[in-house]
Every structure is written in C-alpha cells, then in structure tokens.
Wavefront OBJ file of the C-alpha trace (Angstrom):
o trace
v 0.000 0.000 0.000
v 1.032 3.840 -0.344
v 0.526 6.139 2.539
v -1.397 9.373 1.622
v 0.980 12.069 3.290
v 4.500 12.986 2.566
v 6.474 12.768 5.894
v 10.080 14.112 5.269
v 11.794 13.078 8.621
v 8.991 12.450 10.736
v 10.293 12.980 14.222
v 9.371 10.031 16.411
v 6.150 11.196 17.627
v 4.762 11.184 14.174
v 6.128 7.946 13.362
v 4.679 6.598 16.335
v 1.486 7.671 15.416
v 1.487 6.442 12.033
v 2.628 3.100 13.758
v -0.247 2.745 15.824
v -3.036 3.779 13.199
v -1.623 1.193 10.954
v -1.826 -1.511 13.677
v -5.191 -0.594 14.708
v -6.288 -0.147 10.998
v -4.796 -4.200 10.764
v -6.724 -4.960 14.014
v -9.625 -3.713 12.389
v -9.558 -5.540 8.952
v -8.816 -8.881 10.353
v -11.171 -9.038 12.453
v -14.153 -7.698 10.549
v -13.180 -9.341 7.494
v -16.698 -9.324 5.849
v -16.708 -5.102 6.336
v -14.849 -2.817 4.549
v -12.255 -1.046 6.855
v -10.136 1.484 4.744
v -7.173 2.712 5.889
v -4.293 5.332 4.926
v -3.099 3.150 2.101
v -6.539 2.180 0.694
v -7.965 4.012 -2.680
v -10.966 4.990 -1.147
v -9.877 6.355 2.217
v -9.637 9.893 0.748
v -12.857 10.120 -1.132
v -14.483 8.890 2.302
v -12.345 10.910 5.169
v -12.865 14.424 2.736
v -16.913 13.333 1.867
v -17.914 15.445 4.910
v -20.621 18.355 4.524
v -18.163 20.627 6.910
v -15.178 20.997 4.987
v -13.239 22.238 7.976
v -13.417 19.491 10.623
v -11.692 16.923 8.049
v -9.277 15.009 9.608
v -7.517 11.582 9.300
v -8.989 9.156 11.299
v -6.958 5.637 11.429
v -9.486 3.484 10.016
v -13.083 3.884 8.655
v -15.235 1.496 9.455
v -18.438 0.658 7.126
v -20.487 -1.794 8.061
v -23.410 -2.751 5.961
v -25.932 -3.772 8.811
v -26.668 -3.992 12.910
v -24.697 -7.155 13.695
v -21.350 -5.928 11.654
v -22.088 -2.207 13.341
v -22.141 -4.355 16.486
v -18.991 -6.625 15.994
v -16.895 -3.462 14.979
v -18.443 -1.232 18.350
v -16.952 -4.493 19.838
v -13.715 -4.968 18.599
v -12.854 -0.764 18.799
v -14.279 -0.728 22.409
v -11.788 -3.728 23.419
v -8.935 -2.567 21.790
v -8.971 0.697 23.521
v -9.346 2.551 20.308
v -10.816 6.213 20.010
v -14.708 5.482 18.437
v -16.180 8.432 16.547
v -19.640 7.422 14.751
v -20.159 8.954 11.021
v -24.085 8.795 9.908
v -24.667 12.489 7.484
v -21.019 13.453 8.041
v -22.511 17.185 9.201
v -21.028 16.506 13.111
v -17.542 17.934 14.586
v -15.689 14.833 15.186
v -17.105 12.488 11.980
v -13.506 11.956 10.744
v -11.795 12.407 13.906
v -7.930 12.434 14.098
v -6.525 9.251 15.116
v -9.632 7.816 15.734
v -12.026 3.964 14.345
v -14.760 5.698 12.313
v -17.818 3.781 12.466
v -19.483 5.621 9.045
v -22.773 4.166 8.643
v -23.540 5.243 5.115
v -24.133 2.104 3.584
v -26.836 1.733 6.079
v -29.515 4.412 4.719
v -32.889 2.072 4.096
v -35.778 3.869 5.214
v -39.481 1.679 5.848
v -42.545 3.390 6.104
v -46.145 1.914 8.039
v -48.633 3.871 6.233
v -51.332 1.994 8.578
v -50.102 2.820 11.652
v -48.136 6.223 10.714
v -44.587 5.507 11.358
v -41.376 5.621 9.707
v -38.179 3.827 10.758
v -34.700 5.344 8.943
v -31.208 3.231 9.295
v -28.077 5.486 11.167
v -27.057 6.261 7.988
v -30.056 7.533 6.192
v -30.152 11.474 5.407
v -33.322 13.809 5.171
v -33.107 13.478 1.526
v -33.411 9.375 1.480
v -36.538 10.227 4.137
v -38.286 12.432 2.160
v -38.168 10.451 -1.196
v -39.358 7.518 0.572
v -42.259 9.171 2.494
v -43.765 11.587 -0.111
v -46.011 8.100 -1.769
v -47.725 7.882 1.653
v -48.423 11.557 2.370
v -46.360 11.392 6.027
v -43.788 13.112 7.185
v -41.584 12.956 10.432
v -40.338 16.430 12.442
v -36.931 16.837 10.914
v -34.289 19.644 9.774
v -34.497 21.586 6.410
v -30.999 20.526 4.620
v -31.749 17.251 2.643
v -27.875 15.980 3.244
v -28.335 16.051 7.117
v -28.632 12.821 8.334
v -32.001 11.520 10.260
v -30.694 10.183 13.103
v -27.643 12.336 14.216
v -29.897 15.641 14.064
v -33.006 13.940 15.560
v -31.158 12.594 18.695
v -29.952 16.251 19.421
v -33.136 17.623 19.407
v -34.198 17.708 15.425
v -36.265 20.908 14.895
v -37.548 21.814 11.190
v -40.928 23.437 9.544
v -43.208 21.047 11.541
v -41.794 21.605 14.870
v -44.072 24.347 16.160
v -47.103 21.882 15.991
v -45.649 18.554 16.340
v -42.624 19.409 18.711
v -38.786 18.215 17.842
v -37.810 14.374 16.694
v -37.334 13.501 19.744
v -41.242 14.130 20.655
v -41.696 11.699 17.875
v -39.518 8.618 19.071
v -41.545 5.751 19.050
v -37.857 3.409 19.221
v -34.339 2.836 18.748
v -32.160 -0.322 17.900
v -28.739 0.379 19.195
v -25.483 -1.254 19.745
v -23.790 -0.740 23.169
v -20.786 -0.087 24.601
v -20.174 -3.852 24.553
v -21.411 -5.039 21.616
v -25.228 -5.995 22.336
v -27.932 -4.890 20.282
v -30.996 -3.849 22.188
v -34.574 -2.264 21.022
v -35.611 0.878 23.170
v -38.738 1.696 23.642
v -41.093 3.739 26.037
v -42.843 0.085 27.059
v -40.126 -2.073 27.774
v -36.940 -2.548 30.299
v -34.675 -0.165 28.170
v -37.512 2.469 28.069
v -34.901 4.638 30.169
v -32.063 4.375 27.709
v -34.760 5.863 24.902
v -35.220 8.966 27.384
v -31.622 9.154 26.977
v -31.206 9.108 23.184
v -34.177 11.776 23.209
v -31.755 14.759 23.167
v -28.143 12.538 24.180
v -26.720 12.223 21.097
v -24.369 9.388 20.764
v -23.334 9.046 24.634
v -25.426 6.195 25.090
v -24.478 4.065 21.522
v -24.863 3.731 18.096
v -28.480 4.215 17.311
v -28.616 1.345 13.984
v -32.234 1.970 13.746
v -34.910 4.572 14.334
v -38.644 5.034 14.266
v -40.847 8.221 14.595
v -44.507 9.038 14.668
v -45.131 10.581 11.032
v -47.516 12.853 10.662
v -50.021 13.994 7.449
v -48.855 15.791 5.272
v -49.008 16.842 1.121
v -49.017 20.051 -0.014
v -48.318 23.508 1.713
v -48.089 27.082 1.108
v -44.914 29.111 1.291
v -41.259 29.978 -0.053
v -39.517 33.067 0.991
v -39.800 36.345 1.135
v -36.966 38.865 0.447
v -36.960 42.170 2.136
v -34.972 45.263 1.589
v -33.914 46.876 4.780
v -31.365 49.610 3.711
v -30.187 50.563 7.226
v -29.537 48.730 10.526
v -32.324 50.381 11.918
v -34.666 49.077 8.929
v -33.619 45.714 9.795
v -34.266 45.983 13.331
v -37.635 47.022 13.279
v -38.775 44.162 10.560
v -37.348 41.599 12.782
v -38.970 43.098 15.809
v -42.507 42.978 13.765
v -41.333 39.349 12.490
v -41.025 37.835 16.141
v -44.189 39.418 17.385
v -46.029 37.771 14.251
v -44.317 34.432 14.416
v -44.931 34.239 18.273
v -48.957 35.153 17.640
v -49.097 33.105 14.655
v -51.311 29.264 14.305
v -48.994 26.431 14.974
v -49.332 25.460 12.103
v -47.680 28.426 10.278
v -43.505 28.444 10.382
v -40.909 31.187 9.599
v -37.284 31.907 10.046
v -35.122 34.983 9.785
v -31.804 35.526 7.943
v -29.348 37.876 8.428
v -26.713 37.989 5.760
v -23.388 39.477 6.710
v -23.141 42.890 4.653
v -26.058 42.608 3.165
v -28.711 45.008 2.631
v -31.544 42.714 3.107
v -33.210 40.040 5.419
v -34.667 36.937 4.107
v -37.897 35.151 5.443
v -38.810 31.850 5.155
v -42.151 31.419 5.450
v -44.629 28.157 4.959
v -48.201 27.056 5.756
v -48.849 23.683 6.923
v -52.286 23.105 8.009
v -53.755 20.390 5.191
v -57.042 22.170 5.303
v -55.347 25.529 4.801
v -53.793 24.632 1.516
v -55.454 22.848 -1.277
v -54.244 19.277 -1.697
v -56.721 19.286 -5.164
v -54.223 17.787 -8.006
v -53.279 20.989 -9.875
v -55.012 24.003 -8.462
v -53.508 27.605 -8.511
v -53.205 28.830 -5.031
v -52.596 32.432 -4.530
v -50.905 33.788 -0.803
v -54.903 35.705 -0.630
v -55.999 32.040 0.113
v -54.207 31.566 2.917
v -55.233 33.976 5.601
v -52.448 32.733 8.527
v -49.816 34.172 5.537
v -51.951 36.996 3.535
v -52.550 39.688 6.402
v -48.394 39.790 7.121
v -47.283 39.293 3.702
v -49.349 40.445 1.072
v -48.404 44.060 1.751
v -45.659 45.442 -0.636
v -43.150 46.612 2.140
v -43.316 43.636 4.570
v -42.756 44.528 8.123
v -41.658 47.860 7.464
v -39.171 46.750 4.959
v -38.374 49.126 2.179
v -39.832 46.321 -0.273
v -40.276 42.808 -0.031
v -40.069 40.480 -3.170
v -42.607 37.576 -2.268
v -41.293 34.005 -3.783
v -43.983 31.935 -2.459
v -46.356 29.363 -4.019
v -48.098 25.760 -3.578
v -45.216 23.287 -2.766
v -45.060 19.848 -2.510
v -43.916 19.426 1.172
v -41.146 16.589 0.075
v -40.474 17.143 -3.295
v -40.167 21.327 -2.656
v -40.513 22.443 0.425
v -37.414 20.261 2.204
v -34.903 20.769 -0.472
v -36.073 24.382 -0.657
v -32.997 25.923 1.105
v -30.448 23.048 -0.249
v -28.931 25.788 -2.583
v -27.427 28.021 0.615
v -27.286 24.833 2.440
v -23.823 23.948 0.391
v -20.876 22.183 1.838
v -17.858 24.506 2.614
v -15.832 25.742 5.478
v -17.821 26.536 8.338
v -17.043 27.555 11.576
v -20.863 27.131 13.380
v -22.028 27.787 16.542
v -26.111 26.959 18.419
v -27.679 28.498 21.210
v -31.013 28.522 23.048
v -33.043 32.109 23.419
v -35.088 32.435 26.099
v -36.660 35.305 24.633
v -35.599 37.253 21.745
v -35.673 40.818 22.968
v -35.410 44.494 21.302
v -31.801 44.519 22.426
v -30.720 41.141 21.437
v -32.090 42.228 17.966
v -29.931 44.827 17.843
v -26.619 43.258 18.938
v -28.089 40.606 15.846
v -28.119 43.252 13.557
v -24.858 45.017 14.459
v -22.756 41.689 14.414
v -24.175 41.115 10.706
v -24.110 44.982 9.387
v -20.953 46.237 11.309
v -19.262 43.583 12.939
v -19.224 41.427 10.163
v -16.497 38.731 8.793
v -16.843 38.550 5.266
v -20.129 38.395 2.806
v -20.681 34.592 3.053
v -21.401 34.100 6.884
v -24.921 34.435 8.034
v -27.442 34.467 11.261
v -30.183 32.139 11.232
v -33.016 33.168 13.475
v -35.580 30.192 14.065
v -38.599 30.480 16.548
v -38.896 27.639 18.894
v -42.140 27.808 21.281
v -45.488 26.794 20.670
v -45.193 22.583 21.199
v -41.879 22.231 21.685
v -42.388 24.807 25.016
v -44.978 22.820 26.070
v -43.158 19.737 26.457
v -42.138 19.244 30.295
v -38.694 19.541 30.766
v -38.224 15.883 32.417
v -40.710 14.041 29.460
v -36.913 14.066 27.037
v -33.146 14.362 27.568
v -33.442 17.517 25.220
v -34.398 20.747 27.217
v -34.235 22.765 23.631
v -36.492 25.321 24.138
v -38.723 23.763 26.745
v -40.955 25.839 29.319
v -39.538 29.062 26.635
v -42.796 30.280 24.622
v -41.037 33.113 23.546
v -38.364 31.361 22.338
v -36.310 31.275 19.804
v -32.884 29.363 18.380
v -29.865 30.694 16.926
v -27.379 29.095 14.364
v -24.220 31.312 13.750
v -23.205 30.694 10.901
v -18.871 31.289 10.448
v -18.740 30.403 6.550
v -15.110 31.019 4.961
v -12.838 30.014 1.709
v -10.049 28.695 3.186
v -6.299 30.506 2.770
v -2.577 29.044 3.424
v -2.179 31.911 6.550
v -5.752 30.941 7.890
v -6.479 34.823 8.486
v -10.247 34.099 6.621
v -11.044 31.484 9.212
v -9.710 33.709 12.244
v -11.707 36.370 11.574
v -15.099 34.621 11.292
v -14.109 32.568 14.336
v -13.027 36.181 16.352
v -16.311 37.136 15.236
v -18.486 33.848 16.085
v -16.741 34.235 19.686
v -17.475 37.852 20.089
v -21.448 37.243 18.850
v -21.310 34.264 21.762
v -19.872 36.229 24.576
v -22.616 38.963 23.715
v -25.457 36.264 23.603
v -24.367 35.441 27.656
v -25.495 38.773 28.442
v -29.194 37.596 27.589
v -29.188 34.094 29.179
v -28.540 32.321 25.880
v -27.620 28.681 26.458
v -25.744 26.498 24.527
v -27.402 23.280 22.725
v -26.779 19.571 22.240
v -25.285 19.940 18.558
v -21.754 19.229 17.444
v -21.176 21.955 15.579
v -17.650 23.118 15.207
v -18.132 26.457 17.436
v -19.332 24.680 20.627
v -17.318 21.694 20.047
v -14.386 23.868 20.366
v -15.796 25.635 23.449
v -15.989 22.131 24.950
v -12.849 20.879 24.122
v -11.160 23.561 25.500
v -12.928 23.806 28.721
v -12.452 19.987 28.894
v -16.027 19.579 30.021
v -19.861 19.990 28.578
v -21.976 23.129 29.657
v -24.269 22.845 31.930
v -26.950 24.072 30.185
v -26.982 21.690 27.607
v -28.961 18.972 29.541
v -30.116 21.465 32.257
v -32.279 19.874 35.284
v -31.804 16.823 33.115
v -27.733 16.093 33.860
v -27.737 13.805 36.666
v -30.508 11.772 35.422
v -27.934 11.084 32.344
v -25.430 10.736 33.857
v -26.138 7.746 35.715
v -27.546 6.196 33.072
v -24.238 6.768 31.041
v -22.643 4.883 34.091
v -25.117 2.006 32.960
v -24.694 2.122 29.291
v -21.333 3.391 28.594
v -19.018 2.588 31.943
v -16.182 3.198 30.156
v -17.167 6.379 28.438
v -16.527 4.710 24.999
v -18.955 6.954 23.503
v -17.556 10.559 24.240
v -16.874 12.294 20.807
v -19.900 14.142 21.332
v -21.313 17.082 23.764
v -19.943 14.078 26.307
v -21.572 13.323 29.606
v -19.183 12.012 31.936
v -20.448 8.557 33.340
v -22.041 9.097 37.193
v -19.769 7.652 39.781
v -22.157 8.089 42.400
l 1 2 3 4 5 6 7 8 9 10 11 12 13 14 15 16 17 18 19 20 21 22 23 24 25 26 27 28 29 30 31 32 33 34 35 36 37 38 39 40 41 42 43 44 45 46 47 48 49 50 51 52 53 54 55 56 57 58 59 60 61 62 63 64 65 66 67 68 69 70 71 72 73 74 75 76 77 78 79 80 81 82 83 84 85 86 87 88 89 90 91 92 93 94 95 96 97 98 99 100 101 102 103 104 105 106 107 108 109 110 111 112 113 114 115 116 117 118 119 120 121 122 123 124 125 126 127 128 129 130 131 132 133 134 135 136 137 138 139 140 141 142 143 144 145 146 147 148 149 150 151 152 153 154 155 156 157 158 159 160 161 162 163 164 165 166 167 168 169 170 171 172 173 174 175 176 177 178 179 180 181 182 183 184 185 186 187 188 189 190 191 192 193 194 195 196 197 198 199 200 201 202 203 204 205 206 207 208 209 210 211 212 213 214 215 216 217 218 219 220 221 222 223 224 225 226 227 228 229 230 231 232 233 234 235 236 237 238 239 240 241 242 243 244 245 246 247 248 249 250 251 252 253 254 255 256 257 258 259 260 261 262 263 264 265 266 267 268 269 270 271 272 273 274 275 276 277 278 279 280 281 282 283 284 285 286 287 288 289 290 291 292 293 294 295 296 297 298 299 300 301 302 303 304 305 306 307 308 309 310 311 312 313 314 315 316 317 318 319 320 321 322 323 324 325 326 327 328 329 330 331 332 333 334 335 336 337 338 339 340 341 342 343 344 345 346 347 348 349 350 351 352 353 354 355 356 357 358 359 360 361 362 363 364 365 366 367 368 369 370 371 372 373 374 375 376 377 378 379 380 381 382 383 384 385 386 387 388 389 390 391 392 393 394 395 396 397 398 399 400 401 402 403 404 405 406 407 408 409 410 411 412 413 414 415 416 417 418 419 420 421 422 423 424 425 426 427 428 429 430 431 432 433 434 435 436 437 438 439 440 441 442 443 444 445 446 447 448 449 450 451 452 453 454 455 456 457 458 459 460 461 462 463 464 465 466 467 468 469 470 471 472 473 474 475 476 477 478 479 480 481 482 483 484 485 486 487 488 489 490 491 492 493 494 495 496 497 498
C-alpha cells in the first residue's frame, strides 16, 4: 500500500502515530473481514475521510469502518471498544468529530434504508439515512416525520440532538416523535428501546443525548399527514440597521402570535442590505391538496394579512417568492442551494426570549461587525409545542418551558487561505457574537457543531446548560450504558460515579 501524506523526517512522535493507526487499521480488517475497513493506504480512504458536509473538521482518522448492517455495526463497536481505540460514529457526516484524528470511524452510510407503516403512521430510517433518502421515501404515503431543512443532514444524528424543522411548532422536535431505537452498546449488544419495555430509560436518553449512550442502527418516529403547503420566501430590503431591526422586531411578534401550524425563520446575511424570510403554511385544510389548483398567498389567511403588503414589516420592499409546494419534493430541499458544503465555523444556542436589544446586537454583528459576505445568522422560533413539552418528558431541554423562544445558528462560513487569516476572523467574530449572547441568558445546545465543540474541548467539560435539570438523570444512566465512556466524541456526559 502507499501512505497518503509525505512525511520528510517524521520525528518520532509522528512515526509513532502512524505506527499505531496502521496496527489498529490491521486490528480492524482482520477481524471484521466481511466489512470494509479502509485505511491510509486504501484508494478509497480519501474520497471517504474528505466526503464530509463541513469541509473544515476533516481530519484523518486511522481506520473507517463501514459496516453494511446492525450485527457488523455491532462486531466493529466491539472490537474498537476492546482494543482501547478512540470510536467516533459517522451517519450524514454534518457533526464535529465524523472523521476524527486518530480515531475507528464507524461511518454508517451504507446503512440508509428507510421503511414506512402507512397503517399505523410511522417511519423507521437506518443510522445512515439522510433527510433526503426520508423524504423520497415518504412523499407516496403523504407522512412526514419532524426533521431539519438541509436534505444531506442525516435523520438520526440531528433527531437525537433535538431535530427541529418546519413542523416543529405543531408537532414538537424528533425527539417528541420517538416511538424506538435499535442500538449497539458499549459492549457489543444490540438492544430495542422503547417507552414500554426494560430499556424504556435508555430511549429517554437518546431523546436529546446524542451518541453518549451508543450507536443508534435503527430509528422510528410518529409521522404525521402531510401533502401540499403554502410558502417559499420572502426577500426584504432593509437599507439601514435600523430598517432591519424594526422588521425583525414585527417578524417575532407575528411568528410568536401566529397558528402552529404556520412556520418562519429569519436571515441575516453578513453585509447585506436585506433580510430573508422563510415562510410556509402547513395546516392540510389551509392549503389545497386538489391535483393541480392555482393557489394564490390571498388564500391563505395565517400568511396573507403579514405578507401580502408590498413593504413587509416595514421593509423598504419585499419580493414575495412563495407558491403551492409539494412538502417533500419542494418544500425540504427548498434551502439546499445556501445549504452547500464549505468551510464553516458554526455555533447553536437557546433564546429564552428574543428581545429588542438582542435584535440589535443581531443586527450590528451582521451589518458592522461582520467577517466577510458569506457568513450568516439564522433566526428560528422555537415555542409553541416544543415549550410545552415538560422539561423531564426528554433528555433535550431545547427550548422547553420558553414560549417566547427562539434558536440561533451562527453561521462562520469562509474560503479557506494558506495563513488561515479568513477562518480567524469569522471565528473572532463567532466568539465575540457568543460572549454577547451570555449577556441575555442564551444557552448552549446539544449539537456538534464546530463552534461549541471547540468551546468544549477547551474547557475539557460539557456546559451545563446543555442537559439542564436533566444532567444527573444522564449521567447515571451513562454509568449504565457506557461505563467506560466509549462513547464521548460528542457534547460528552461524563459517566455518574455516584
């Protein structure tokens, strides 16, 4: 074999490293000789370690493990957790530590069937399966679970973080639609979680967890109703900071008033002149499901009275893009296009409420403050059923007992340069947006995205607020599941030793 980096007098630290991937990269293959394990010297190893939607937390993980069902997912969980090897578990390749340095990749993207029970309104999706495979598979039976916008993202590592996406504000997050998991533990045993039976605790835990607890092989969600709805986006024209301001101030007090059924998110472009709504209708007796009708936004009353005027929200003109989609087809690739993969540098947090003044810092850290033209803040309400979840019902404490509130994805985009000055000034600027956000009682959340990763990692522990009232609770069932703390390339939750 060939190895895929040029080492010109590796010291011995580097040679020892290389030594020990290569060992565990043998271990590996002769063990699990049915799965493919690429290593270093393999022809597909690059095309698989660089497939990754974050182009900027690629790394070179020793070996990458695919296995093509549960029982090889279990025998390689296995044979990493009793060679002592660093685990890190692939399933969309949108996570932090998906192609971790050093580390046994577990990628599950051969695993990506997805079965739906029309009957009995269900869908179960493999650990590998993506939005996209979902929504393709669902659209012939008119269902559809609560899941993100970006058709790459896969199923299960977004939904066990939380999962919010245009149905959330009636139906709650994924994990208010577990029904059950299959997953493969620390050991190697495969067990099925469900609210019913012995391991109905361990499902509580994967409700907002992540991948503390195992690999999660298999999961299925209530699926809910769903055709044809009414929406797009609507581009405003705010010329000054002020402008922009005052539409988003008008924005939350409509959102926060609006049916359930109605969904809308804010964008706030870095240097631009202009703040984007999404907007969409789901109510199935709102919206005409008739084969080929032409629905006009007058027809749908929950969208007409805010944005049928020519200057929405005070804007200084709005161009309306909005029509009849088909909710899979349409509406769930709709944002794909500035969904792209690049070089990110992201960070999540929690709102309790998004005030006059946290609008303004908003504003100021995308008008004045800004990076470069490509990075972005993505305002998206929360609320409505996914406040009215008790805290204690999941693991995930995303948004609960908050009906004002909203969530917040800071978006660092960048094109990479040989000095890295582009990426230090959109993380210098992610950082300064999150130290302003503490001021308001912003919390961090459960996703591995590159910014709070990095937070974590440095502190060398997980925030508090992540899990909330909810800690303890985990971690002693982490103690159960995951002694050994196998499972911790995630927002980790040290194992109780109480």
């Amino acid at each position: 074999g060939r190895l895929r980096w040029s080492l010109a007098g590796p010291g011995w630290g580097e040679t020892l490293c290389l030594t020990l991937w290569w060992q565990m990269h043998s271990v590996l293959k002769a063990s699990l000789p049915s799965v493919s394990v690429l290593g270093p010297a393999d022809e597909a190893y690059e095309r698989e370690r660089t497939a990754c939607w974050n182009k900027d937390v690629i790394h070179r993980p020793a070996a990458i493990v695919q296995p093509k069902n549960t029982n090889e997912c279990a025998a390689a969980v296995r044979i990493i957790g009793e060679g002592g090897y660093r685990l890190v578990i692939a399933g969309g390749r949108h996570g932090y530590d998906c192609m971790a340095e050093g580390a046994a990749v577990i990628d599950l993207s051969l695993m990506t069937a997805v079965r739906v029970d029309k009957t009995r309104a269900l869908v179960t999706v493999q650990g590998g399966a993506r939005l996209g495979h979902m929504d393709r598979a669902c659209r012939e039976s008119g269902l559809a679970c609560v899941t993100g916008t970006n058709p790459d993202t896969g199923v299960v590592g977004l939904s066990l973080a939380g999962g919010a996406g245009y149905l959330s504000r009636k139906h709650g997050l994924a994990v208010d639609n577990f029904v059950s998991a299959e997953v493969v533990l620390a050991d190697g045993r495969v067990v099925l979680a469900t609210h019913h039976n012995a391991e109905r605790e361990l499902l509580w835990a994967l409700q907002g967890g992540g991948s503390n607890f195992g690999v999660v092989t298999e999961l299925t969600m209530k699926a809910h109703p769903i055709n044809y709805v009414y929406g797009g986006q609507v581009l405003n024209l705010a010329l000054r900071a002020a402008t922009a301001a005052a539409l988003l101030r008008e924005w939350r007090e409509w959102i926060l008033a609006a049916p359930r059924s109605v969904y809308s998110a804010a964008v706030l472009p870095c240097g631009a002149p202009v703040v984007p709504l999404v907007v969409m209708e789901t109510d199935q007796a709102a919206v005409s499901q008739a084969d080929r009708p032409k629905t006009q936004l007058s027809q749908v009353p929950s969208l007409a009275t805010a944005l049928g005027r020519c200057c929405v929200f005070g804007s200084c003109l709005s161009i309306r893009m909005t029509k009849r989609m088909q909710y899979h087809s349409e509406a769930q690739p709709m944002l794909e296009s500035v969904q792209v993969p690049g070089h990110y540098y992201d960070c999540a947090y929690m709102l309790p409420e998004l005030t006059d003044e946290l609008i303004a810092v908003l504003v100021a850290y995308a008008r004045e403050k800004h990076p470069n033209s490509q990075s972005a803040i993505l305002i998206f309400p929360l609320g409505a059923a996914v406040a009215a979840k008790p805290v204690s019902e999941t693991a995930c404490v995303l948004g609960r007992g908050m009906p004002k509130g909203f969530w917040i994805i800071i978006e660092g985009k960048f094109a990479p340069d040989k000095a890295g000055v582009n990426r230090a000034k959109v993380v210098s600027w992610a950082k300064g947006l999150r130290s302003e956000l503490g001021r308001f009682g912003c919390k961090e959340t459960a996703h591995t995205l590159d910014g709070n990763m990095a937070d974590h990692l440095a502190k060398g522990e997980v925030s508090p607020s992540i899990y909330g009232s909810n800690t303890a609770a985990m971690a002693q069932l982490k103690a159960r599941y995951d002694p050994n703390n196998i499972f911790k390339c995630n927002r980790n939750i040290e194992p109780s030793s109480e």
